[in-house]
Structures are given as C-alpha cells and as structure tokens.
KEKE-3310 file (N, C-alpha, C; in steps of 0.2 Angstrom, whole numbers, plus 5000, padded with zeros to 4 digits):
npx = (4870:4882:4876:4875:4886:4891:4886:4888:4904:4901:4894:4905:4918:4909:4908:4920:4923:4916:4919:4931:4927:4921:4932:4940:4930:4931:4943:4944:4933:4939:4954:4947:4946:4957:4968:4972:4984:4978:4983:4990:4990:4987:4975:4968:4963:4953:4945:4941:4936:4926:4916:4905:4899:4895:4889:4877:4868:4864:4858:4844:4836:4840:4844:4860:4870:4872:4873:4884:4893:4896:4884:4885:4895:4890:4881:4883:4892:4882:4870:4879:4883:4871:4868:4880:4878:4863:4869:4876:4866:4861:4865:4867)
npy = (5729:5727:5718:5707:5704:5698:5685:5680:5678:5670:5659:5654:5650:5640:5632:5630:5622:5610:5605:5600:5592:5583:5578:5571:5561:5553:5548:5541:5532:5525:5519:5510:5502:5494:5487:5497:5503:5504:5512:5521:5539:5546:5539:5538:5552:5553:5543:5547:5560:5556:5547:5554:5558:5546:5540:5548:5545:5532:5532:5537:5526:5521:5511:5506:5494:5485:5471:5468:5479:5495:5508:5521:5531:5535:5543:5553:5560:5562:5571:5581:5587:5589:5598:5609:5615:5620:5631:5636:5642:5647:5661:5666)
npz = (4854:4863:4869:4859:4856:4869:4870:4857:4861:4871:4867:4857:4867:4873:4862:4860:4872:4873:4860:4864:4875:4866:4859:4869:4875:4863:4864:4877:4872:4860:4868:4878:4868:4870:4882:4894:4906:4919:4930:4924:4922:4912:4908:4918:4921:4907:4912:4922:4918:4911:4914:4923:4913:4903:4916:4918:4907:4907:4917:4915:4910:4896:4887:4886:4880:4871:4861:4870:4866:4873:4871:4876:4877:4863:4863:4870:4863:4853:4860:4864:4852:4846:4858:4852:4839:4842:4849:4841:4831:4835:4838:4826)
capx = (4876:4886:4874:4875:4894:4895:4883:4894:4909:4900:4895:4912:4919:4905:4909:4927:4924:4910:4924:4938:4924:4922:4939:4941:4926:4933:4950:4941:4931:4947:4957:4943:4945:4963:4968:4977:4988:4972:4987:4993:4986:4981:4970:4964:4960:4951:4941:4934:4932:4919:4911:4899:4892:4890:4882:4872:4864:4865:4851:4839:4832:4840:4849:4864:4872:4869:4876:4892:4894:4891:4883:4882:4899:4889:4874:4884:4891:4875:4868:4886:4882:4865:4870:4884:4874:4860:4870:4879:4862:4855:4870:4865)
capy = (5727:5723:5712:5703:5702:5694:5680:5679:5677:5664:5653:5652:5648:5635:5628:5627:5615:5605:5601:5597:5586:5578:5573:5569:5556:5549:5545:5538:5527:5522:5518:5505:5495:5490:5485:5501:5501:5510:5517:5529:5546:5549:5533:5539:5557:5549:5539:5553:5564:5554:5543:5559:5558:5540:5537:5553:5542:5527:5532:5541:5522:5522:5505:5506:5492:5479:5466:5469:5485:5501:5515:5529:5536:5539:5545:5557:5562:5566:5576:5588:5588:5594:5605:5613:5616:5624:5635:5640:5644:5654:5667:5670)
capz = (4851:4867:4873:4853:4856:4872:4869:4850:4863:4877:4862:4857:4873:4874:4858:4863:4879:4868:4855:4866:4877:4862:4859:4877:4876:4858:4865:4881:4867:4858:4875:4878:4863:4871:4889:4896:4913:4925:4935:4919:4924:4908:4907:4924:4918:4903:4914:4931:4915:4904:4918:4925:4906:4904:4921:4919:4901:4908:4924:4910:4907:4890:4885:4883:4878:4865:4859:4872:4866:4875:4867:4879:4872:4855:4865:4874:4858:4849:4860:4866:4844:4847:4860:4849:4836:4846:4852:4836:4829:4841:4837:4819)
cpx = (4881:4884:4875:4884:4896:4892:4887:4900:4907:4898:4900:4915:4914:4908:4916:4927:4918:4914:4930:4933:4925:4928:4941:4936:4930:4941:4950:4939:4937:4951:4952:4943:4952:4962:4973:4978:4983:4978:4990:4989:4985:4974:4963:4960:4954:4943:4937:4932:4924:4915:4906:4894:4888:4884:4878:4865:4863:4858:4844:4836:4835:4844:4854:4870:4870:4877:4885:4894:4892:4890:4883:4888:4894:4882:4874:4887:4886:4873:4874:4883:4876:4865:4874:4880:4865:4862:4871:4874:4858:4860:4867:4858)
cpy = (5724:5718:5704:5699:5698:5688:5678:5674:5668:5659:5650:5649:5642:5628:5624:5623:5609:5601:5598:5592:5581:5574:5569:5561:5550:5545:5541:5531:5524:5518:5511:5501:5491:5489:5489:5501:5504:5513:5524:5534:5547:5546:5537:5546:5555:5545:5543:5558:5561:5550:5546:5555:5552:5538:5540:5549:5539:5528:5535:5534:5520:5514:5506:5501:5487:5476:5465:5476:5492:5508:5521:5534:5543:5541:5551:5565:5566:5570:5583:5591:5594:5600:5613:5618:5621:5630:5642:5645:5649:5661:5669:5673)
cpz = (4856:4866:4867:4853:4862:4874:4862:4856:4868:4874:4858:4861:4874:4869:4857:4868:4879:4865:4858:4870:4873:4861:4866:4877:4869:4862:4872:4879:4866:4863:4878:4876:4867:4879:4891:4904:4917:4930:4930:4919:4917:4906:4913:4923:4914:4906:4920:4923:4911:4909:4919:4920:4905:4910:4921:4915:4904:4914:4920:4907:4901:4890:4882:4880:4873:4861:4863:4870:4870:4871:4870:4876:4867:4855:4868:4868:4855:4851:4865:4856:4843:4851:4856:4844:4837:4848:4848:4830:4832:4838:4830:4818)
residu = (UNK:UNK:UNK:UNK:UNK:UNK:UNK:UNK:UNK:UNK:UNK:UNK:UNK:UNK:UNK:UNK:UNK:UNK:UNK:UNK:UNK:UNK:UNK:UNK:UNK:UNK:UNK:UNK:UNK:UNK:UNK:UNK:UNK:UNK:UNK:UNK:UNK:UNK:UNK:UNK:UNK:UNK:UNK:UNK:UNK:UNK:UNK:UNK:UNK:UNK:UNK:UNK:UNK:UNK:UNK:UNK:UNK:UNK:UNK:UNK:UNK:UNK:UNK:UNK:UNK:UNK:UNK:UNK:UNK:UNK:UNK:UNK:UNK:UNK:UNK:UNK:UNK:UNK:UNK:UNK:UNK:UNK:UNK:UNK:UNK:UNK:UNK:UNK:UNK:UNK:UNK:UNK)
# end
C-alpha cells in the first residue's frame, strides 16, 4: 500500500517536470522561428535548458535536419511523450 502510494506520488512528480520540459522545449522551438536578442536571460535560459537534449539526439546518429529544418525538438518531444506515458501506465 505504501510502497503503491509513493510510486503513484514519484510518477506524478515525474510527469510534472516531463510537462513543464515540454513547454520549455516548445517555447525554445517557437523563439527560433524569430531572431531573439541571445543577451535576454530568458532566450539564454531557453537555450543552456534544451541544448543537453538536442545534442544528446543529435550524437545518437539520427538525422536531424532536413530540408533546413531541424528536427531534434520534435524527437525530443516524442520520446519525453513516450517516457510520460510509460510511466503513467505503469501506476495502474
């Protein structure tokens, strides 16, 4: 019963710093398409936070650009998505 409750509790917690991730890479993405000041601390934040994840894809062989585009955002996405969802399922 504990032990049920504080795996219930660590997957919430989890799913909490999953989903603010997420937002954090979307707004990352987003901030991209324009040409923001790199001196604005939030740009800066924005940019030491999401870089780890891209370079971490980016070394895994994986292609990620095409056509000028990069895709590691939406590869970083999918699998924080897969994580979430794994984790969420394991509790029921």
């Amino acid at each position: 019963m504990i032990a049920s409750s504080l795996l219930g509790a660590l997957v919430s917690v989890a799913h909490i710093a999953i989903t603010a991730y997420i937002f954090i890479i979307v707004a990352a993405a987003l901030m991209s398409w324009v040409n923001p000041d790199p001196y604005n601390k939030i740009v800066q934040f924005l940019y030491r936070a999401t870089q780890p994840a891209y370079n971490l894809v980016r070394k895994t062989g994986i292609p990620t650009v095409f056509g000028g585009i990069d895709v590691a955002p939406i590869i970083v996405l999918l699998v924080l998505e897969f994580i979430d969802q794994f984790l969420i399922r394991l509790t029921f």
